[in-house]
N, C-alpha and C positions, 0 to 999 in steps of 0.2 A: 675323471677322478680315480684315486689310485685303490685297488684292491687291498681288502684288511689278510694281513696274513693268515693262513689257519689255525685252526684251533688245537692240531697237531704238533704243528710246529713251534707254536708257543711252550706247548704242553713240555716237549722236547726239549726247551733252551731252561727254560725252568727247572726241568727235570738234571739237568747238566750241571745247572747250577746250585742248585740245592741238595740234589743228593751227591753227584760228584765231586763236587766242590772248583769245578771250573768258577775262573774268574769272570764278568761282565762283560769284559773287554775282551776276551779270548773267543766266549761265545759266541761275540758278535761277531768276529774276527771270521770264526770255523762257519758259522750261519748265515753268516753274506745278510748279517740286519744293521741296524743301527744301533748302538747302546743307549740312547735315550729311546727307545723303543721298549728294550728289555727294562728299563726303567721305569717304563710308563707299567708296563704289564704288573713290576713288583710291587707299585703303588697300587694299583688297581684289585689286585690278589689282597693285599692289605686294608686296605678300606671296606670291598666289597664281599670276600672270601673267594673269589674266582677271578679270572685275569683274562675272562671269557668280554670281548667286546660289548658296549651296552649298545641297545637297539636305537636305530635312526630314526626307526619308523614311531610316525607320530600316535600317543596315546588316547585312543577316543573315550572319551565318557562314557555314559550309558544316556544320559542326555537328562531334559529337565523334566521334559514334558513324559509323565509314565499313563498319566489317564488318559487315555486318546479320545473314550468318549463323552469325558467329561471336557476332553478341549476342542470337540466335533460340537457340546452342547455354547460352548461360549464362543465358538467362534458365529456362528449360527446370531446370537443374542448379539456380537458385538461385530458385526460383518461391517458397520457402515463404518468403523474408526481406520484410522490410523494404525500400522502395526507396532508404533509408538506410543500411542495411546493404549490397543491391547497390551503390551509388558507393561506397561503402567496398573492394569487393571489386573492383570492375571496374579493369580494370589500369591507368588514367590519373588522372588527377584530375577528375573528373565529378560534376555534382549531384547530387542525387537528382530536382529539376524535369526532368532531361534524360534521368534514366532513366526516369520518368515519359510522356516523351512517347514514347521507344523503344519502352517493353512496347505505349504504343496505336497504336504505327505496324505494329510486328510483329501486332497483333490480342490479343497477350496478355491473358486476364484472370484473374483466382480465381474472379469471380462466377458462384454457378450461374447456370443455363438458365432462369431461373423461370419463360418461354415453357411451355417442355416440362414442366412440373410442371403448370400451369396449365390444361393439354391435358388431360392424363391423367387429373386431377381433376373437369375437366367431361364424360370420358369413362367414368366410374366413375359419376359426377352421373346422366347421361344414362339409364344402365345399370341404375340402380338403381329409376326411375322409369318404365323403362317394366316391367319384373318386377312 
């Protein structure tokens, strides 16, 4: 993907253009840009008051869930549902992806230990072999 130009250089064609009163087409000409580039930047200046690129990067919320231990108390109460059936119950309007990510932030899971199963079994294993 192609590199946004700077914010210099923008600054610069703008500046050519508006206080010197070069034309569009000259700029682009002297600038090695494209004129619908300089286009874009003087809609952009227009609309937005800057001609400064808007950001790619995606805007994150602050998220749904603020009580954690009020959603550590209900997850607790409502551990045996569906994380479908939690959004359904949680008192906002909430996903189930977003209850999703609550129960793994809290640590929540249903999953045994299979660790500790694992253990015990090679310990029984061990036990049995040396007798």
């Amino acid at each position: 993907m192609a590199r946004a130009y700077s914010y210099d250089l923008g600054q610069k064609v703008i500046q050519a253009i508006d206080l010197d009163g070069w034309k569009k087409s000259e700029a682009a000409e002297i600038f090695q840009i494209s004129r619908n580039t300089i286009d874009l930047w003087l809609k952009r200046r227009q609309e937005t008051g800057d001609y400064r690129p808007l950001s790619s990067r995606p805007h994150f919320s602050k998220g749904k869930i603020t009580d954690w231990q009020a959603f550590q108390e209900f997850a607790q109460r409502h551990g045996d549902k569906t994380q479908a059936q939690m959004a359904l119950l949680w008192g906002e309007p909430i996903s189930p992806r977003t209850i999703s990510r609550g129960l793994k932030k809290i640590g929540f899971t249903r999953k045994k230990k299979t660790t500790d199963i694992k253990k015990e079994m090679r310990k029984k294993e061990l036990s049995s072999k040396l007798n």
